[in-house]
DRENDRENKOL-916160 format. One line per field, with one value per residue (C-alpha): x, y, z. Coordinates in pm, whole numbers, plus 50000, padded with zeros to 5 digits. Layout:
BEGIN
X	(X/...)
Y	(Y/...)
Z	(Z/...)
***
This chain:
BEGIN
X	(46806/46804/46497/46358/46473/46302/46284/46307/46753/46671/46391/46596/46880/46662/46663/46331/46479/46748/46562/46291/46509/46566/46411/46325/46650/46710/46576/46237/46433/46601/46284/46116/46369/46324/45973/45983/46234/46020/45732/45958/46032/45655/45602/45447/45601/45614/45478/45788/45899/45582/45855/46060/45825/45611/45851/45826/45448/45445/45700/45515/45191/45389/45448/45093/45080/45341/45250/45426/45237/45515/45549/45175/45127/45440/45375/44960/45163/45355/45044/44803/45079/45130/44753/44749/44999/44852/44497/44392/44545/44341/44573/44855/44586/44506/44860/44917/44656/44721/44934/44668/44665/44285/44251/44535/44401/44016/44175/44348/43980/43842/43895/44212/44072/43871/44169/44489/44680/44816/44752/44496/44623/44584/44324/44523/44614/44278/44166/44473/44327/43977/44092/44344/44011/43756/44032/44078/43714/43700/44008/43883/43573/43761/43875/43518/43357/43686/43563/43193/43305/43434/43160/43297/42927/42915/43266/43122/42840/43114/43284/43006/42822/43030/43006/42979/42728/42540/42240/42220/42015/41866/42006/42146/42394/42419/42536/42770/42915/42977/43169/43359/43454/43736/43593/43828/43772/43398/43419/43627/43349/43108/43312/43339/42998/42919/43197/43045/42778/42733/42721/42412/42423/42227/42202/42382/42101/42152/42529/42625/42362/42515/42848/42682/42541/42873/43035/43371/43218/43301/42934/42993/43231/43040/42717/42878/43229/43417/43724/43713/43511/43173/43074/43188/43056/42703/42748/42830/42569/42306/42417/42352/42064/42126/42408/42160/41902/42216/42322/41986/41869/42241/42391/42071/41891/42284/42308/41953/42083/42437/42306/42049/42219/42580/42626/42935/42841/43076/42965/42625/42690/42830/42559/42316/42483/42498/42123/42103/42288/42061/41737/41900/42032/41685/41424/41041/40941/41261/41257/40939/40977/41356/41172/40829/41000/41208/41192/41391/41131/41052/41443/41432/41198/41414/41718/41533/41401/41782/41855/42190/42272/42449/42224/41865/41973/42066/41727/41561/41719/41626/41299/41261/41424/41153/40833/40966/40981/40693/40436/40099/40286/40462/40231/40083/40339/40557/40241/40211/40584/40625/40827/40584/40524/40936/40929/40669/40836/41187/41040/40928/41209/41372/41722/41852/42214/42326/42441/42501/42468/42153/42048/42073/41870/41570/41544/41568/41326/41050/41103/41036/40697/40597/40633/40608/40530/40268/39939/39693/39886/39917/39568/39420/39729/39718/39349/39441/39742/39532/39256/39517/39616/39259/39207/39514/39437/39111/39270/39539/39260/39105/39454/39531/39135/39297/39018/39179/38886/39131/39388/39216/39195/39566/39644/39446/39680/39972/39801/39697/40048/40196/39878/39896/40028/40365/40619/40542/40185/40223/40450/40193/39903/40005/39983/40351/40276/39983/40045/40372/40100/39866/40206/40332/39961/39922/39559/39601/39572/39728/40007/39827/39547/39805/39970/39708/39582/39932/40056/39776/39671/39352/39030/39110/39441/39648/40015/40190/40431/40191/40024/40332/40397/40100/40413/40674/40570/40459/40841/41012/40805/40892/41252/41193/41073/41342/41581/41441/41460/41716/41983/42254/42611/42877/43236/43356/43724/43898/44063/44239/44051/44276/44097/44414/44414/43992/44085/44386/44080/43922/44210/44174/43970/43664/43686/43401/43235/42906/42692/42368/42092/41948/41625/41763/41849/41876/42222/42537/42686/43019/43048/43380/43544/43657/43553/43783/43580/43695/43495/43407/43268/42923/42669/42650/43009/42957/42644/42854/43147/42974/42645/42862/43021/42665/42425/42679/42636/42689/42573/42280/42441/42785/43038/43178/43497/43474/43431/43719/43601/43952/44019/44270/44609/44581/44799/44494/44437/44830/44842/44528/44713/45013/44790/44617/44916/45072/44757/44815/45136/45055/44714/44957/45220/44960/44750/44429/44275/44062/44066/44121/44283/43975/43975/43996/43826/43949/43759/43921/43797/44026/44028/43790/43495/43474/43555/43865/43788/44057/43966/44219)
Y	(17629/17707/17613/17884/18080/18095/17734/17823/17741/17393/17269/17336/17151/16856/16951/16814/16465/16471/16558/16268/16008/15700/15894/15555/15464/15767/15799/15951/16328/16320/16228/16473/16754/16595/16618/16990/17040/16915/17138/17496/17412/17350/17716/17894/17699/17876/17680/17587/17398/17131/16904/16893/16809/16598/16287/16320/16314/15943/15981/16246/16054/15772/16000/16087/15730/15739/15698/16023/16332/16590/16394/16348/16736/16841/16640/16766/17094/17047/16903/17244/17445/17250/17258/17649/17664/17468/17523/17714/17384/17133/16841/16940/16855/16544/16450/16563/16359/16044/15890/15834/16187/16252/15855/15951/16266/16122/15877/16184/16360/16002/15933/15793/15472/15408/15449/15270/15612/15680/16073/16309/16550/16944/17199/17376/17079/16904/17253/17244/16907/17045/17333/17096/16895/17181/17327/17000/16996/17339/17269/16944/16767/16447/16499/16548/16236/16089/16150/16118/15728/15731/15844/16254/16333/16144/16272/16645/16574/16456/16736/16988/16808/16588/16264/16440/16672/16417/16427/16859/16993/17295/17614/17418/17256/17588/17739/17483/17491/17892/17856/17599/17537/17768/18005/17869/17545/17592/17789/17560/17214/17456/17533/17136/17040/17314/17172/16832/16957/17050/17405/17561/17558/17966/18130/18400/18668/18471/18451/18861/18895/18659/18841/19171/19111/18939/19203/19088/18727/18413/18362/18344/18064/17900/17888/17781/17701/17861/17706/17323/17062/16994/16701/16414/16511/16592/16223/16075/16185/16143/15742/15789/15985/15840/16015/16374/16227/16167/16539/16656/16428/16482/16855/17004/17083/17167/17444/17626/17634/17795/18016/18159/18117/18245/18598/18549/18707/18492/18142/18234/18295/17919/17787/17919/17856/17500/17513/17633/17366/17114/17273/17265/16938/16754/16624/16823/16460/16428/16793/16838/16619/16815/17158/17073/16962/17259/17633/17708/17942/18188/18203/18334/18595/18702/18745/18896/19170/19198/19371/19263/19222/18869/18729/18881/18776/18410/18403/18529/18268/17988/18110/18088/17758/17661/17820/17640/17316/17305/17607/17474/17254/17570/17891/17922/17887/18148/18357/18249/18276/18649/18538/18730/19021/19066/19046/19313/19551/19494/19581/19908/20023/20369/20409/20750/20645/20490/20122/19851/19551/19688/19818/19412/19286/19542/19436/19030/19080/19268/19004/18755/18958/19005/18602/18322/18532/18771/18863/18611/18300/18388/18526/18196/18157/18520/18497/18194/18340/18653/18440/18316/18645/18775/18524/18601/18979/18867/18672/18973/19209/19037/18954/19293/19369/19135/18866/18531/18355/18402/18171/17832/17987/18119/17728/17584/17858/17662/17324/17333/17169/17268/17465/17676/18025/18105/18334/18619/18595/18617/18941/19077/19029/19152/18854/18869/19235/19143/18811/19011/19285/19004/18863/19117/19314/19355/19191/18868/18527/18578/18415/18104/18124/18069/17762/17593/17615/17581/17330/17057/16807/16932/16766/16433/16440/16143/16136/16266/16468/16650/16856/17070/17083/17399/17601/17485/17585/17930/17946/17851/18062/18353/18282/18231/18585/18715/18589/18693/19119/19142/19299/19373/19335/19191/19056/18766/18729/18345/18250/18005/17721/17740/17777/18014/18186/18233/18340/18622/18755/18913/19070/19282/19567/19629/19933/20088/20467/20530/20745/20935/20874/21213/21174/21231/21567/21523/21309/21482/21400/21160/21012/21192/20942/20556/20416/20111/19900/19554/19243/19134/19496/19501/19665/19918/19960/20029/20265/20485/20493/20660/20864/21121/21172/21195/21391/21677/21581/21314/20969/20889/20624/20700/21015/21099/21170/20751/20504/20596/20952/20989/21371/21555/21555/21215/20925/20754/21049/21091/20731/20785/21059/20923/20563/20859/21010/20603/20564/20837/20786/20395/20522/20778/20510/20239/20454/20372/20692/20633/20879/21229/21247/21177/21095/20766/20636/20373/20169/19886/19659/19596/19251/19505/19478/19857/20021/20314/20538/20694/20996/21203)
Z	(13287/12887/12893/13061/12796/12411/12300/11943/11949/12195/11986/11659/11841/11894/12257/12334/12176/12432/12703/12656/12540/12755/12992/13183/13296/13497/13873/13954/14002/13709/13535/13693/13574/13232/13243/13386/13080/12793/12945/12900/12579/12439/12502/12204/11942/11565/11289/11124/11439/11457/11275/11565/11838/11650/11647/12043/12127/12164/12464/12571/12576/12767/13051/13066/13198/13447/13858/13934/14016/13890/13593/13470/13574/13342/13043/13086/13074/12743/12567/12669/12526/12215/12147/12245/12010/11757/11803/11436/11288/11250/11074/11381/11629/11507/11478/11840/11932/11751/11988/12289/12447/12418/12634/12855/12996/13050/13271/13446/13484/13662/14043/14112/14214/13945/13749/13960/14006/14358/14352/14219/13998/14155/14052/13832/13660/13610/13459/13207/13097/13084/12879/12621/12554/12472/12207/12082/12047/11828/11617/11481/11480/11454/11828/11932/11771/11895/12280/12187/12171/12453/12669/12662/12766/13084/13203/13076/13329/13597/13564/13684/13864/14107/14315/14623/14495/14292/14546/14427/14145/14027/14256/14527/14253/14079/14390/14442/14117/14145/14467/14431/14051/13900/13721/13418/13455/13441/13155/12968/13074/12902/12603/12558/12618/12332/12055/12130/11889/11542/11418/11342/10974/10915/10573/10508/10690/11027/11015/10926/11240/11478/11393/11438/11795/11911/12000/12232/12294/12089/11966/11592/11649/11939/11708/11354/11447/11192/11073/11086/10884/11081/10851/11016/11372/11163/10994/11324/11523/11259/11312/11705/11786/12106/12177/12134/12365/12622/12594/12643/12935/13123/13004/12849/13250/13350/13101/13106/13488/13454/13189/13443/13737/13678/13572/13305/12947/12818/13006/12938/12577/12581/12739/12492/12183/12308/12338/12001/11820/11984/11930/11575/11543/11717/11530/11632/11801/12007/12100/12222/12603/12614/12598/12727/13087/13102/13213/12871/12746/13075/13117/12698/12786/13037/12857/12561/12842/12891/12590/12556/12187/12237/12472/12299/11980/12075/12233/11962/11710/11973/11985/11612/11589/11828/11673/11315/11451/11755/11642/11783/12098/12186/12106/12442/12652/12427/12509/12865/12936/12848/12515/12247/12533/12538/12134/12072/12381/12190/11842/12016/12121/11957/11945/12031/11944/11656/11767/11474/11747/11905/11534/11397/11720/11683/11283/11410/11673/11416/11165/11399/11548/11206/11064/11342/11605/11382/11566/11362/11412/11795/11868/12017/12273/12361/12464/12670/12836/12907/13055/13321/13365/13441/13658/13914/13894/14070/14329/14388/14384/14653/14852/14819/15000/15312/15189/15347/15120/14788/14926/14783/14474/14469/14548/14244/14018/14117/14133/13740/13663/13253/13223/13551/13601/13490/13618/13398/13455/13785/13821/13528/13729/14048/14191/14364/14490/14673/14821/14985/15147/15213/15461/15561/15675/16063/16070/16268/16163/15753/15750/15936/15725/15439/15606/15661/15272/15113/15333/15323/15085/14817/14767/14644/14644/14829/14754/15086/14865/14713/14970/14964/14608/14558/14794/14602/14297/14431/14607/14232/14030/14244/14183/13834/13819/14050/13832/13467/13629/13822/13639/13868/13637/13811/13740/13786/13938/13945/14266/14069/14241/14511/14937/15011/14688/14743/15099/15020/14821/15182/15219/14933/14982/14767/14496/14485/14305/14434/14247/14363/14214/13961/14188/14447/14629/14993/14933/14870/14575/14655/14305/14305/14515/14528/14849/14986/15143/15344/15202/15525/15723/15860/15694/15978/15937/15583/15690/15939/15749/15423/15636/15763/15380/15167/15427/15534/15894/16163/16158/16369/16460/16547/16629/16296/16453/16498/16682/16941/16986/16961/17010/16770/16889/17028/17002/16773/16578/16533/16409/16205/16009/15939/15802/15585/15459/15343/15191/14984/14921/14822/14616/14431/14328/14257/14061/14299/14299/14011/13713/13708/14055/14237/14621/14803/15127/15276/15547/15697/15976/16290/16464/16762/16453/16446/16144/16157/15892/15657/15511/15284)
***
């Protein structure tokens, strides 16, 4: 029970001593308690008071080791709370890992029967053991050597990408990944895959701009990891260029995917940074298959189009780590990617607000148009990239004209392999627009006529698999460009990894301000209100619930007065007002309103499916 209380009195006491001590000969609940105990008092521990614990880490690590759930899970807790505590230290995380921690909690992140145990450790848990590794990792770089010997990478890769999702890749795994890993958890694999490499090592120009464009992320430390020695995890990796080729065959594909795929700032920030440091720390010959293979350099164009001072100036800096090290491998495809086309439509941008973080990325992004990226050196890549691009305007020219006779031709564009159209030349061309009115046109026989060129095998051509590959291509690279414009921010809210936790969520109405749009005048103007929507309503339900509100009239598809025509006075509309009047009350005292005392509309969905509407 003390325990509960500040440890500061207990630990001075040698209270953690007593708790730990012959801790063996007890029972398994009394253990447990003890356990429990030890945990309480690792909370936020000054300074001064490492002394105290530090002669106790060795039993500690010894309960790491026990076959108790309740026991393991405690003494994972004490050691995430010693290295939270300890984390800017980087001799005090060495000694708290000297004893066998950093061993003892990889064989916690294994299967239980690869490993003896008779439980799995819970969600939480596993990402408290995820989270005591990856600031291990940024406190000291002996840590991160330390797990590099011991095979960190592969676990890294185990960690994201599961047994029972190892069949996955690409989107399908991404999608599995943002639904069912925590959202803390997956942040913290990322984090660790990241430390596992050495900082970028920038003169003075690059650093003051990486700390000017980072804004409230962690990119100055993610990119040069400021405040340990990097030296021995440079000198160790340097003697095992394997272990580089490992990242970048298992992590490298996993990263460019998360970065893309899941809309965290701060994840995505990770994931680039991590991309940086091995662009960095890879020799031009061992780069260029790692880069060649991938979709690295549409994705940069993309988030350079993004304008988002963290993300645009990490991709500009990868960019020019690329153009030193691979200028005449990688000039056409930074031409035929959109890269150089983003640059030069950055460097024209005006500010009409004084910004220092935007300010630092337009200067980065001229410098770079105006050295490696300067109009002479990419003239002949240009010209080739435009050639493409002439060459699908012809073939959406004559799509657009209902000509079925362009569809061979549209094939051979995505039959032409690392040379064939990419996914900025095709939205620049056109080419997207018109295949869509090409579908979608009434004249008979289109949609066949496509079929029956995309989905049989060329002249020549023999492999079984590749008769389809023209329409996979076509169905990525419209993805690809999906992906690189859409823009739509969103937040990201952790269900703690728990089902029930994820579930209670849909319970939880949805808080939403809807503004009009300053084009548009036939809409009322309802951007005075928070609407309460319920996560699972229809979108009709949605529709007739907010028509009535923005066009000063009735739905045209339901009685405004809702969906029971219930008429005033009546039992329904007597209940309806006194739900109105607790919401009020309940908005009032929870502060729900919004700002400035504006309005809210709540819409909840009864186990009927229609929505009952109430309106203050």
């Amino acid at each position: 029970k003390l325990s509960t209380e500040p440890p500061e009195p207990l630990l001075r006491a040698n209270g953690l001593a007593a708790a730990l001590s012959f801790i063996d000969f007890f029972d398994i609940n009394t253990q447990r308690t003890a356990a429990a105990t030890a945990a309480n008092m690792c909370r936020n521990i000054a300074e001064d008071l490492f002394v105290d614990v530090a002669q106790m880490i060795p039993n500690l690590t010894q309960l790491l080791s026990i076959d108790d759930q309740k026991i393991v899970e405690s003494a994972v807790l004490c050691f995430v709370r010693l290295v939270e505590s300890f984390s800017s230290s980087e001799a005090q995380l060495e000694d708290i890992a000297n004893h066998g921690m950093l061993n003892q909690l990889l064989r916690l992140l294994r299967p239980r029967n690869q490993e003896g145990r008779s439980f799995e450790v819970s969600t939480g848990t596993y990402t408290s053991i995820v989270k005591t590794l990856s600031l291990s990792c940024r406190g000291s770089s002996k840590l991160a050597v330390s797990l590099l010997e011991q095979d960190i990478i592969k676990t890294v890769h185990a960690i994201i990408n599961k047994e029972e999702d190892a069949q996955l890749s690409g989107t399908a795994l991404m999608t599995v990944v943002a639904v069912k890993r925590p959202v803390e958890q997956l942040l913290h694999t990322l984090v660790l895959a990241n430390e596992l490499l050495p900082p970028v090592q920038g003169d003075a120009e690059t650093s003051k701009f990486i700390e000017t464009i980072a804004g409230t992320t962690s990119l100055a430390q993610d990119v040069f990891g400021r405040g340990r020695s990097s030296q021995c995890l440079r000198d160790f990796e340097a003697s095992r260029p394997e272990l580089l080729a490992e990242f970048a065959e298992k992590l490298y594909p996993i990263l460019i995917d998360i970065a893309v795929t899941i809309v965290s700032e701060e994840m995505r920030v990770t994931c680039l940074s991590a991309v940086a440091k091995l662009v960095a720390s890879m020799k031009p010959d061992e780069l260029l298959p790692v880069v060649r293979d991938s979709h690295l350099l549409g994705y940069l164009s993309g988030f350079i189009a993004s304008s988002r001072p963290p993300i645009a100036g990490l991709s500009l800096l990868i960019c020019e780590m690329l153009l030193n090290k691979l200028p005449q491998v990688l000039g056409y495809r930074f031409a035929s990617e959109g890269v150089v086309h983003e640059v030069g439509r950055l460097c024209a941008k005006e500010l009409t607000v004084p910004n220092e973080s935007m300010d630092a990325l337009l200067e980065r992004a001229r410098k770079l148009q105006a050295t490696v990226l300067e109009p002479g050196a990419m003239a002949a890549a240009c010209a080739a990239s435009g050639l493409v691009v002439e060459r699908a305007s012809s073939v959406a020219s004559r799509l657009k004209a209902g000509d079925a006779s362009a569809l061979p031709p549209l094939r051979e564009l995505f039959c032409a392999g690392e040379g064939g159209i990419s996914s900025f030349q095709m939205l620049t061309s056109g080419l997207a627009e018109s295949l869509l009115e090409f579908l979608s046109s009434s004249e008979p026989g289109h949609i066949e006529a496509f079929v029956r060129v995309f989905c049989s095998a060329g002249p020549g051509q023999t492999d079984a698999g590749a008769e389809d590959q023209p329409l996979r291509t076509l169905v990525r690279k419209l993805n690809e460009g999906l992906t690189m414009h859409e823009s739509f921010p969103v937040v990201m809210s952790d269900a703690a990894g728990d089902l029930t936790a994820g579930l209670k969520l849909l319970a939880q109405p949805l808080k939403l301000r809807l503004s009009r749009d300053a084009s548009d005048s036939a809409l009322g103007d309802y951007g005075g209100n928070v609407v309460l929507i319920e996560p699972l309503a229809t979108i009709k339900a949605v529709h007739d619930f907010l028509w009535p509100k923005v066009a000063g009239g009735a739905s045209p598809l339901e009685d405004p007065a809702g969906p029971a025509g219930a008429e005033a006075g009546s039992p329904d509309q007597a209940a309806r007002s006194r739900d109105k009047e607790r919401m009020q009350a309940g908005a009032a005292a929870a502060g729900d309103g919004g700002e400035g005392g504006d309005e809210v509309d709540e819409m909840e969905m009864p186990l009927d499916g229609s929505p009952e509407r109430r309106v203050p």
